[in-house]
Every structure is written in C-alpha cells, then in structure tokens.
GUZA-904243 format. One record per residue: residue in one letter; x, y, z of N, C-alpha, C in turn. Coordinates in steps of 0.1 Angstrom, whole numbers, plus 5000, padded with zeros to 4 digits. Layout:
<recs>
REC resn n.xx n.yy n.zz ca.xx ca.yy ca.zz c.xx c.yy c.zz
REC    A    X    Y    Z     X     Y     Z    X    Y    Z
...
</recs>
This chain:
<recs>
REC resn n.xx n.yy n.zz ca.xx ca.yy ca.zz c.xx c.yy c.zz
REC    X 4848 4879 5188  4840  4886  5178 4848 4888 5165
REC    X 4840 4886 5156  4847  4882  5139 4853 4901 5139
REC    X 4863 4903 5134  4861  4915  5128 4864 4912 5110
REC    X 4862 4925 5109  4861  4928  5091 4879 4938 5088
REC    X 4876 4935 5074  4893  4938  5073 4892 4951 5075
REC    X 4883 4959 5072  4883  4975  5082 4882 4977 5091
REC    X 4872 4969 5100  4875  4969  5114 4893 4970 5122
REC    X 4895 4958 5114  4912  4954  5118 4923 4967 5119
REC    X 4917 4975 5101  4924  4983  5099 4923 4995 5108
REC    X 4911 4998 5112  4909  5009  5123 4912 5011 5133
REC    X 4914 4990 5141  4918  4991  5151 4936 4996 5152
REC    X 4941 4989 5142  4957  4993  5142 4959 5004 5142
REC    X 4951 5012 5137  4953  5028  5137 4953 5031 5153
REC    X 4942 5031 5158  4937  5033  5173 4948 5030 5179
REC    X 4959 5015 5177  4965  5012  5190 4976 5013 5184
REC    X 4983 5016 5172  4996  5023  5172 4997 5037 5166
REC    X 5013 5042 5171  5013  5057  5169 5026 5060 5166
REC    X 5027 5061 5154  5016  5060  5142 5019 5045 5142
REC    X 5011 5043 5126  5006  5031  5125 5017 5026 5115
REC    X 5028 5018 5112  5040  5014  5102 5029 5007 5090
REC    X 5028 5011 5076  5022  5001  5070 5034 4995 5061
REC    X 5038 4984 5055  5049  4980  5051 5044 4976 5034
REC    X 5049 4979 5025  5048  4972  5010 5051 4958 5010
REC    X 5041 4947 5006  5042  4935  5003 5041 4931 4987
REC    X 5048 4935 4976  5047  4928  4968 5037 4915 4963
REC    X 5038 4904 4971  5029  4891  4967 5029 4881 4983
REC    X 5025 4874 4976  5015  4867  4992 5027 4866 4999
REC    X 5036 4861 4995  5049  4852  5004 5053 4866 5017
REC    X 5059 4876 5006  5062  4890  5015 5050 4895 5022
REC    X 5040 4892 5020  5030  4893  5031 5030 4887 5043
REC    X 5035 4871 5039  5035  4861  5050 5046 4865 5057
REC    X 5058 4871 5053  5069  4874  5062 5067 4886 5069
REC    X 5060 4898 5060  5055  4912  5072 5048 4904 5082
REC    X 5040 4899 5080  5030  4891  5090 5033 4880 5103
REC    X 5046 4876 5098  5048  4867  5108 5059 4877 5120
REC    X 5070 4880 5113  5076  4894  5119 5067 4904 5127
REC    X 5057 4905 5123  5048  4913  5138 5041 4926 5132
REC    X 5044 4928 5117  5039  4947  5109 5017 4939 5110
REC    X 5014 4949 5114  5000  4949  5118 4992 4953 5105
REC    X 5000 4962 5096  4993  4966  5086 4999 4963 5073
REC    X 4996 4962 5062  5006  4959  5046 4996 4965 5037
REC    X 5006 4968 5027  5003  4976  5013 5008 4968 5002
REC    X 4997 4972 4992  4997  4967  4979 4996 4977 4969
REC    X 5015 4982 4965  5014  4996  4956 5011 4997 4940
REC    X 5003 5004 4940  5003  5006  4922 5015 5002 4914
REC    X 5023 5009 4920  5039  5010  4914 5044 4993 4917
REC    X 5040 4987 4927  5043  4974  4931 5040 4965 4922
REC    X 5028 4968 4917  5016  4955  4908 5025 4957 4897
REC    X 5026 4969 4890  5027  4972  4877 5043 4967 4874
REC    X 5050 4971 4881  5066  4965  4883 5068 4953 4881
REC    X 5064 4945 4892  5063  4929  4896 5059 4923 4893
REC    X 5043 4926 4886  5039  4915  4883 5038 4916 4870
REC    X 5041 4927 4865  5038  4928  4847 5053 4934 4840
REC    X 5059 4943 4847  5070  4948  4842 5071 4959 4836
REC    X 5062 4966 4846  5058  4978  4834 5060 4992 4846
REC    X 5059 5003 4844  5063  5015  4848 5048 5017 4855
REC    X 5051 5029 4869  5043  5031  4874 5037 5046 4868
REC    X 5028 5040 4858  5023  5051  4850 5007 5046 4843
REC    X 5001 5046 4853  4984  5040  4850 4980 5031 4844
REC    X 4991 5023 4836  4991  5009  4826 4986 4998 4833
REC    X 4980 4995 4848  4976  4980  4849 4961 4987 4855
REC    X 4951 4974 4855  4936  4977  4855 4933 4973 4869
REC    X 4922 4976 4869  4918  4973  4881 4914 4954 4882
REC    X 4915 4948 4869  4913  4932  4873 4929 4927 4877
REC    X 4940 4934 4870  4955  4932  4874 4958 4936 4892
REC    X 4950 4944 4895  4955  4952  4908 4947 4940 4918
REC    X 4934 4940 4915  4925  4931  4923 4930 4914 4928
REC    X 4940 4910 4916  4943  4899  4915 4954 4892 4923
REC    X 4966 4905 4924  4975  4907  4936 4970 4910 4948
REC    X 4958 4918 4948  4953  4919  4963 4951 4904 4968
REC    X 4940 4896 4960  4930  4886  4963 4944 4874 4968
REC    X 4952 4875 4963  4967  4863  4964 4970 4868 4978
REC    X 4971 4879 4983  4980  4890  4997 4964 4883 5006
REC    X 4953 4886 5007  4945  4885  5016 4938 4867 5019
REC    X 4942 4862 5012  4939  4846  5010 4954 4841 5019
REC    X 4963 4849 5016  4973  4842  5029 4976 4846 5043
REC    X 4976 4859 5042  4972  4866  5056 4964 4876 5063
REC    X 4957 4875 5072  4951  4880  5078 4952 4896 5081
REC    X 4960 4898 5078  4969  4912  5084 4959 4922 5073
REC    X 4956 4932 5079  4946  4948  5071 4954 4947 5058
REC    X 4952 4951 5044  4955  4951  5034 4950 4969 5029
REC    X 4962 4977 5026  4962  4988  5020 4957 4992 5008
REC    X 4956 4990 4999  4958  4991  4985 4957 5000 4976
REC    X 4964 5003 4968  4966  5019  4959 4955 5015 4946
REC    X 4946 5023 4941  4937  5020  4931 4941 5036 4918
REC    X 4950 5037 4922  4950  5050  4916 4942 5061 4913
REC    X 4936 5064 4900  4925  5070  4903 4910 5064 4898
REC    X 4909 5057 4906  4898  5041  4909 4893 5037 4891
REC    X 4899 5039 4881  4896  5035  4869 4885 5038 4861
REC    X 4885 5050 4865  4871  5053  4857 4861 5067 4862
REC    X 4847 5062 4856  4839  5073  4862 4830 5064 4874
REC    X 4825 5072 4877  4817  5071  4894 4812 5056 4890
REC    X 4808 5048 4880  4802  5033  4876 4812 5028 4882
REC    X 4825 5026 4875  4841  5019  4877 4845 5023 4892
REC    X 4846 5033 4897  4850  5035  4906 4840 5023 4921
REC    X 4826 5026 4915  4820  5020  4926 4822 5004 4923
REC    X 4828 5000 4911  4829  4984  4908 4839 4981 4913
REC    X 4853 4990 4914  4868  4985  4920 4861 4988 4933
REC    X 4853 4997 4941  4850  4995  4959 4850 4981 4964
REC    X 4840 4977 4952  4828  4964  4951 4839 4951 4953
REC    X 4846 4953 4942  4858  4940  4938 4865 4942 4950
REC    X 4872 4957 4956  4886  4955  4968 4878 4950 4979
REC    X 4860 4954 4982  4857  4944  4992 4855 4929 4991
REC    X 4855 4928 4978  4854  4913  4978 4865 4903 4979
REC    X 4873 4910 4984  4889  4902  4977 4892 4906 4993
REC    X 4888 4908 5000  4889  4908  5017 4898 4922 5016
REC    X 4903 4933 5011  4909  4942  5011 4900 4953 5027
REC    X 4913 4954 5031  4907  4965  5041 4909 4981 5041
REC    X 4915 4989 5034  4915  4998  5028 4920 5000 5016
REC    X 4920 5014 5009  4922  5018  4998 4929 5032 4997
REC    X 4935 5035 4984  4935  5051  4985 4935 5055 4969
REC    X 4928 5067 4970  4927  5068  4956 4931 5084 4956
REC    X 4935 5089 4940  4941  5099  4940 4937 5110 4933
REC    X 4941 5122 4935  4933  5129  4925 4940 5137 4913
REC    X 4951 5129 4905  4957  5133  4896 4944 5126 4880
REC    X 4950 5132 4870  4943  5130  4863 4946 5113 4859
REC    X 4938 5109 4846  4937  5093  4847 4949 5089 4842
REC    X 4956 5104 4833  4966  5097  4830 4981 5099 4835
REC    X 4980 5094 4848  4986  5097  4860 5003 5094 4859
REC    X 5008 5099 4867  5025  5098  4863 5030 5095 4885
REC    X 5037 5089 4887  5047  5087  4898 5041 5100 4904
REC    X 5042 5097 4919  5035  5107  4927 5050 5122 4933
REC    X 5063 5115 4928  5073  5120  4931 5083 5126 4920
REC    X 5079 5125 4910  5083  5129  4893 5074 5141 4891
REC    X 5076 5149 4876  5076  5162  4877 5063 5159 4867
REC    X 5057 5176 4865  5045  5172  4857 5036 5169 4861
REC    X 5034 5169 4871  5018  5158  4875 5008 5167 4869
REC    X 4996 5159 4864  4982  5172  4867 4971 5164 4874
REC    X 4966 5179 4878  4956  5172  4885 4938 5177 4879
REC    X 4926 5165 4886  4915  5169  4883 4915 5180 4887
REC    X 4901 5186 4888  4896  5196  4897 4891 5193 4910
REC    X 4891 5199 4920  4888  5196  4933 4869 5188 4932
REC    X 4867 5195 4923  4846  5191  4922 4848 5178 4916
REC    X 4857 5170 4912  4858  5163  4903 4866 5149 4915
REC    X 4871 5153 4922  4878  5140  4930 4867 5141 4941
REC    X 4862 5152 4944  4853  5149  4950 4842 5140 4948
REC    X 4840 5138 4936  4830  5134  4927 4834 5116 4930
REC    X 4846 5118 4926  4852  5103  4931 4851 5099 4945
REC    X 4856 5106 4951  4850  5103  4965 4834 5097 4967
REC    X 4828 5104 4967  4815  5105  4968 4807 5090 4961
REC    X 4812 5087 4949  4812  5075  4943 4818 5061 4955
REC    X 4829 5067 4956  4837  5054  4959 4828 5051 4981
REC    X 4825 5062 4983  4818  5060  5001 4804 5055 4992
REC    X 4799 5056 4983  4781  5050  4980 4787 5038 4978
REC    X 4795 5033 4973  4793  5019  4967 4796 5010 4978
REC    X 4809 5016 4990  4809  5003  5000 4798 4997 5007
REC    X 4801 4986 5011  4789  4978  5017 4794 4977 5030
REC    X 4805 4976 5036  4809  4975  5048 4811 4991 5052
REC    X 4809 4995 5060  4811  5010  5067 4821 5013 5072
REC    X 4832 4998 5077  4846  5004  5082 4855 5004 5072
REC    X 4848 5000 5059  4861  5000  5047 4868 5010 5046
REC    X 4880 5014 5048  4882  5027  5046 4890 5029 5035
REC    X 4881 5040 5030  4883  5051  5019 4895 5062 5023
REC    X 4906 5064 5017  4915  5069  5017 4918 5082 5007
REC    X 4915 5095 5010  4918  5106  4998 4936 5110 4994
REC    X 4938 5106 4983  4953  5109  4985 4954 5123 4975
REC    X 4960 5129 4979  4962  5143  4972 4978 5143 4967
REC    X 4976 5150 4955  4992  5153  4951 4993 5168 4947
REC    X 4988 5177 4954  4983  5194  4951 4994 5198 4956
REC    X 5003 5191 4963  5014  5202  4968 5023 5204 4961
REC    X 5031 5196 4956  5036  5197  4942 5031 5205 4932
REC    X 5019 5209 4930  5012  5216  4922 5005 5232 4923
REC    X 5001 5231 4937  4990  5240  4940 5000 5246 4954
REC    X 5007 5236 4960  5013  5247  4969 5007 5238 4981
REC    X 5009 5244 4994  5006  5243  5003 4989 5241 5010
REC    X 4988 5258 5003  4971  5261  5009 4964 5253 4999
REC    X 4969 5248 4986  4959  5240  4981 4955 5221 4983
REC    X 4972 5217 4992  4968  5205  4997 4959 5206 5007
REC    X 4956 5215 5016  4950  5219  5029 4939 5223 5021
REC    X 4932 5229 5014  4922  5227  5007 4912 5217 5001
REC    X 4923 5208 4995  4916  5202  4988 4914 5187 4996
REC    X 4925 5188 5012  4921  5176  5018 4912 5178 5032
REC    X 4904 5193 5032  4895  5194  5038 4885 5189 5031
REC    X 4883 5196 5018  4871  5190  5009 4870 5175 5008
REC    X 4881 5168 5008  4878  5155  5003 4873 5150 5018
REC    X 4879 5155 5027  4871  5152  5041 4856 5151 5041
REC    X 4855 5160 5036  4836  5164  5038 4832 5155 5026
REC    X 4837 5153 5018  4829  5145  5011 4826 5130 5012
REC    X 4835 5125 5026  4834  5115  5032 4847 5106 5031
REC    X 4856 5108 5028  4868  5105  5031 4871 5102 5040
REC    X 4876 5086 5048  4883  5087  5060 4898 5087 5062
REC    X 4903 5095 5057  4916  5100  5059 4924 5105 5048
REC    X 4936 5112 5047  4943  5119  5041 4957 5115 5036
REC    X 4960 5111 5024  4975  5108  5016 4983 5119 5011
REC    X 4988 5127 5021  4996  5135  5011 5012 5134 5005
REC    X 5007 5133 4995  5021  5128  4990 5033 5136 4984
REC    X 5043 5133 4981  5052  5141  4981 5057 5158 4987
REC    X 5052 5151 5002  5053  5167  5009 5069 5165 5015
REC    X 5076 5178 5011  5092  5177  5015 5096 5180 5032
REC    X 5091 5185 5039  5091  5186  5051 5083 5187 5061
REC    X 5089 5186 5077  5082  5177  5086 5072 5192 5092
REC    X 5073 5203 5087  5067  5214  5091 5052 5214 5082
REC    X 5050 5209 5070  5046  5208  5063 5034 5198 5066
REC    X 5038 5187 5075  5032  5169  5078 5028 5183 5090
REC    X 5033 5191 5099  5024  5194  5112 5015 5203 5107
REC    X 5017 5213 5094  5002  5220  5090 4990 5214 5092
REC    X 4994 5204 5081  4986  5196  5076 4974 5193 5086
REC    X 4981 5181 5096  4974  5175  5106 4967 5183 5114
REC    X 4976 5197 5117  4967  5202  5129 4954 5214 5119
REC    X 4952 5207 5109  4940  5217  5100 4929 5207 5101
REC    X 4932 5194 5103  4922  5186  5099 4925 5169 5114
REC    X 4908 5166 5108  4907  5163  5122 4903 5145 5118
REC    X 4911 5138 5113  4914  5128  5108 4925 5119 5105
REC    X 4926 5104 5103  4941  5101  5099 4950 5109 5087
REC    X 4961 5111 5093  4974  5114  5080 4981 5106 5078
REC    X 4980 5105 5064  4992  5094  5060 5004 5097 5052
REC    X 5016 5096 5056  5030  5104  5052 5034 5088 5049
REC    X 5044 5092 5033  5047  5083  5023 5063 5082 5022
REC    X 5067 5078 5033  5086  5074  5032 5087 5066 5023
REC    X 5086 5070 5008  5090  5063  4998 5104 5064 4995
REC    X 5116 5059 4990  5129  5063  4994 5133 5067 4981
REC    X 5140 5079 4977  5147  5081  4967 5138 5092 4961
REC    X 5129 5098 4968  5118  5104  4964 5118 5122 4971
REC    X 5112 5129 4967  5108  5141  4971 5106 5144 4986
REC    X 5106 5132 4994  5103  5134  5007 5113 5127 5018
REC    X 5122 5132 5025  5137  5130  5029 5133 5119 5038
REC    X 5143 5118 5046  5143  5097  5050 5138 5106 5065
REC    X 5125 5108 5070  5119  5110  5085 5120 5100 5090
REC    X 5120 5099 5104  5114  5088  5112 5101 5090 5116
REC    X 5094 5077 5121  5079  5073  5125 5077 5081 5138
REC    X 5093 5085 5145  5089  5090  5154 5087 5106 5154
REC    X 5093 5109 5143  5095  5130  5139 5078 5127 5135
REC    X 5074 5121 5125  5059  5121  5117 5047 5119 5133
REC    X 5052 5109 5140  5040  5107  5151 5040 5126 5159
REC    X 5052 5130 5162  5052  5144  5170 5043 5156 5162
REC    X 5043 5152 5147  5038  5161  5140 5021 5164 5135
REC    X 5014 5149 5144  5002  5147  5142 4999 5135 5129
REC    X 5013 5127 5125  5007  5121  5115 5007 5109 5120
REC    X 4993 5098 5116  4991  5087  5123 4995 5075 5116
REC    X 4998 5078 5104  5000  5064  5095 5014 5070 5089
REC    X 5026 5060 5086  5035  5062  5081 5038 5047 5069
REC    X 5037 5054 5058  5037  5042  5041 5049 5038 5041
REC    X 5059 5028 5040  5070  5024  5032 5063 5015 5022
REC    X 5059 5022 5008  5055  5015  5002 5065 5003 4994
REC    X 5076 5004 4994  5089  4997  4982 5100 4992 4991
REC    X 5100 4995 5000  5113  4994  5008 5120 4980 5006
REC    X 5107 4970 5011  5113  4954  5012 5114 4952 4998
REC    X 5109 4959 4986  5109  4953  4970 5123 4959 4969
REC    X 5127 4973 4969  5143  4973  4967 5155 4970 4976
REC    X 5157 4967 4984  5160  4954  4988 5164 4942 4987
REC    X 5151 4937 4978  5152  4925  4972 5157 4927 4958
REC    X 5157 4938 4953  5159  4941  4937 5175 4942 4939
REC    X 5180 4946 4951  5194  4946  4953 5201 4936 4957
REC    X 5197 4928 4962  5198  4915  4965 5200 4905 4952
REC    X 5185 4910 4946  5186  4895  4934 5195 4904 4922
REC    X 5199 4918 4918  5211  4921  4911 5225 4913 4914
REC    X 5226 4918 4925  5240  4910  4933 5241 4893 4930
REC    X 5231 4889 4929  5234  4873  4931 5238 4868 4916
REC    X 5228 4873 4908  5228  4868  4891 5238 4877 4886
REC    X 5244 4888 4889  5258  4892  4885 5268 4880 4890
REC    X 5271 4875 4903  5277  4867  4909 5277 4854 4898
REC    X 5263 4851 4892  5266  4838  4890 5269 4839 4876
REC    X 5268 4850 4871  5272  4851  4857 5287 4851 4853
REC    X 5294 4856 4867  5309  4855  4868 5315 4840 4874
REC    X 5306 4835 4885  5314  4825  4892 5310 4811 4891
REC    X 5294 4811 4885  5290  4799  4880 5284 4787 4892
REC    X 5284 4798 4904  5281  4789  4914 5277 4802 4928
REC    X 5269 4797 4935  5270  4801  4947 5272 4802 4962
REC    X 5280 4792 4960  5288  4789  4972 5292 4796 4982
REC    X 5299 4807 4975  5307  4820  4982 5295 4830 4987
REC    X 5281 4830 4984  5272  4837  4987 5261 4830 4997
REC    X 5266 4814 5002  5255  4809  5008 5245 4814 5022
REC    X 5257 4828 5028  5251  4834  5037 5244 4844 5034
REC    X 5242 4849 5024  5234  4856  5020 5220 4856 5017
REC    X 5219 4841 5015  5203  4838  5010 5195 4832 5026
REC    X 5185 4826 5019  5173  4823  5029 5176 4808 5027
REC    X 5176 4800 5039  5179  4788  5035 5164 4780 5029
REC    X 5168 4765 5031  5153  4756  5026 5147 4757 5039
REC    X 5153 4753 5051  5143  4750  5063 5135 4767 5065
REC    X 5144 4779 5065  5135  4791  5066 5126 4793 5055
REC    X 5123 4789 5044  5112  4790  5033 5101 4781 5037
REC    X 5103 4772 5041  5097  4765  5049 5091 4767 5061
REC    X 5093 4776 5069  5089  4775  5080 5081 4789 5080
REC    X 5081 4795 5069  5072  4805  5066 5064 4798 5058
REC    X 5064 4787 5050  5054  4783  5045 5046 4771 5049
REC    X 5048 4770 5059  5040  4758  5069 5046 4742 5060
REC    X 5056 4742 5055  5054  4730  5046 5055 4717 5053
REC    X 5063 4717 5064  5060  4703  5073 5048 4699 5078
REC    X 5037 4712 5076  5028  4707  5082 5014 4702 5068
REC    X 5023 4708 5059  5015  4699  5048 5015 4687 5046
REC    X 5030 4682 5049  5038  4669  5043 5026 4659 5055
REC    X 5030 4664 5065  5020  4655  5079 5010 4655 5074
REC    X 4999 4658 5066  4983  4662  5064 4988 4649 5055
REC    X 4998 4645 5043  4998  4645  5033 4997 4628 5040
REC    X 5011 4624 5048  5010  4614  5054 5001 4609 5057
REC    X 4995 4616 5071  4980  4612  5077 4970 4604 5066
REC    X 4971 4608 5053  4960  4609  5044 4963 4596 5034
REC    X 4977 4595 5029  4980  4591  5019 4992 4579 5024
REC    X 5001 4580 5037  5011  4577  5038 5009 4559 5044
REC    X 5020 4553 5046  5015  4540  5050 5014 4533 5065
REC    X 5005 4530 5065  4999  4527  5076 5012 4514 5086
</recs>
C-alpha cells in the first residue's frame, strides 16, 4: 500500500523511541542519511539560508528559496522530510500557500514558529514573540489549507526563553487545540524541563540538540525517559563538513596539494556508489553503446 510522506512520517514516530531526525543540507546528504539507515531528515531554515545563499539565519530567504531545497531533498529520497518554514511567511493567505507548495514538493512535515516575522536564531538573545491568539491564528490557517490529513503540522514555540516555563506549557497546549500535531520547543536548557513539558500534554515532543546552543549535548536516550518522542540534530552533519572543508583549503593553501590528506576524503568509487553512477553508465551503454 502507497503511503504519503505523512503517513511515513507518523509511522517513524510510532516505531521509534524517540524518533533521530538528522539535518540534510541538499539532496546528496539526504542520499547518504538515507542510505546509512536515519528514517527521518530535516531541512533547516538556518540550513537553506547558509548553504544555499550565504546568508544568516535571520528570516532573509522566502518561502520559493526554502521550497526549492525541499523539492531537490524529496525527488532523491524517499525518506519523511522535516522542514522549518519559520513563521510560514505571511498572513493566514501565505501561510496556507507555503502548506499548499510543502505538499507539493512531496514534503512530509513542517514546523512553524511563533516568534515575530522578524525572527532572529531560536538560541540568541532577544527574541519576540507574537501573541498566543495570533500563532494560533497561524495554526489554524496552516491545518485548513492541507489537503492530505497526515501532513503534519508542527507548533514550535520559543516562550521559554521569554515567558518562562508556564508560558511554554501554555502556549503549547493552546497551539494543541488549535490543531497542531505536535510540539517544538526550543531552546529549553534542561532535561527536567523536556519531562514537564511532555507529561502536560498528550502529543509528540520535539527536543532540538542543536550544538553550541542553549540546550547542553542530551542523549536520545535521557530525552526518550523524559516523554520526548522526536529528537532534531538539525546542523550536526553541516558542521562537520564546514570543519572538514576549513581544514582542507587551509591545507591546500599551504601545501599546494593533497596528497598528505588523501584519507581524509571520500574517494571516486564511494561518490559513486551513493550516486548509482555505474548504473547510469550501463543504461547509457544499453542505449547508446556498441553493439
């Protein structure tokens, strides 16, 4: 039986505990979460804006920038697709057109937030936020416009930082009722904090091991004891790689070669073998090659 990219996503929730979602940058790091065995992948605000334009994670790319990285991630692998919309770009019109677009681009969930539009890092200081009537509002917009029922809609809150405790617990009951299927709270500093949470509300949590951030390095396994079902590394594999590709172009700026680093890279046959390319060359033969 076909499932839909929400279906997928729900199921992974259902059969792991918690559920690891991993940051994929662009198709290729998709194909490698995906072949490696990660069930679920993410496509971060902060990801798009960085990577593919160069720009700070500070509300600057649109929803045809964000859509465009999705539609590249879901055309190569099959795997549930996350995606940050920030605060869905607009009013209840916009918001129901980026639903419209992430389902069309095969996207299986979303999360959107309820800081104001002119939104700053979920882990930096300053934030503000709407009014609770007002993300609601977004909410409410963003569950009328889907067309598929398992798409899931994600409320992400950033009130703790702001409002305190009783007001993340507030405001992610309300976004519940307003039809919300599940809960982002972000930048909460401890694991006492992830078990309020959960045990107030009767839905998925999602805890954000973003690294270098407001929220200390937990494991999947302290967040699963505490009632949380989904655990985000949204950046992990991008810094990483940002450490990786510093180290090499310093190297070659000094040595002119990279010889002395050849175990450090990915060779030709492993890029290849994540990208089916022998099996294009054969199609190519079959087709074109001599008889």
């Amino acid at each position: 039986m076909h499932q839909t990219p929400g279906q997928k996503f729900r199921e992974a929730i259902r059969q792991q505990n918690p559920l690891s979602i991993v940051g994929t940058i662009n198709a290729y790091t998709a194909m490698m979460a995906t072949r490696i065995g990660h069930q679920a992948i993410y496509l971060s605000g902060a990801g798009c804006a960085n990577f593919s334009y160069g720009l700070p994670d500070l509300g600057m790319t649109s929803l045809n920038d964000v859509v465009e990285d999705a539609r590249r991630i879901t055309s190569a692998v099959p795997t549930p697709l996350l995606v940050d919309i920030d605060t869905g770009w607009g009013g209840s019109f916009n918001i129901a057109r980026t639903i419209g677009e992430m389902e069309r681009a095969g996207v299986a969930a979303v999360h959107m937030e309820d800081q104001v539009s002119q939104k700053r890092c979920g882990h930096r200081p300053n934030k503000e936020l709407v009014t609770a009537e007002e993300m609601i509002d977004r909410i409410k917009a963003a569950v009328d416009a889907r067309i598929d029922d398992s798409f899931f809609i994600m409320a992400r809150t950033d009130a703790y930082a702001v409002e305190g405790m009783q007001g993340a617990m507030d405001r992610s009951a309300a976004y519940l009722e307003a039809g919300a299927d599940g809960i982002f709270a972000e930048a909460m500093p401890a694991l006492d904090d992830y078990r309020q949470l959960a045990a107030a509300m009767d839905a998925p949590l999602l805890a954000n091991l973003t690294e270098f951030g407001l929220t200390p390095p937990l494991t999947a396994g302290q967040l699963a004891e505490c009632g949380v079902q989904l655990v985000l590394y949204p950046l992990t594999a991008a810094r990483a790689m940002n450490r990786a590709a510093e180290q090499i172009y310093r190297h070659l700026l000094v040595q002119g070669a990279p010889a002395e680093r050849l175990d450090q890279l990915q060779t030709r046959d492993e890029l290849y073998d994540y990208l089916g390319y022998l099996d294009y060359e054969k199609k190519l033969d079959q087709l074109f090659g001599q008889q």
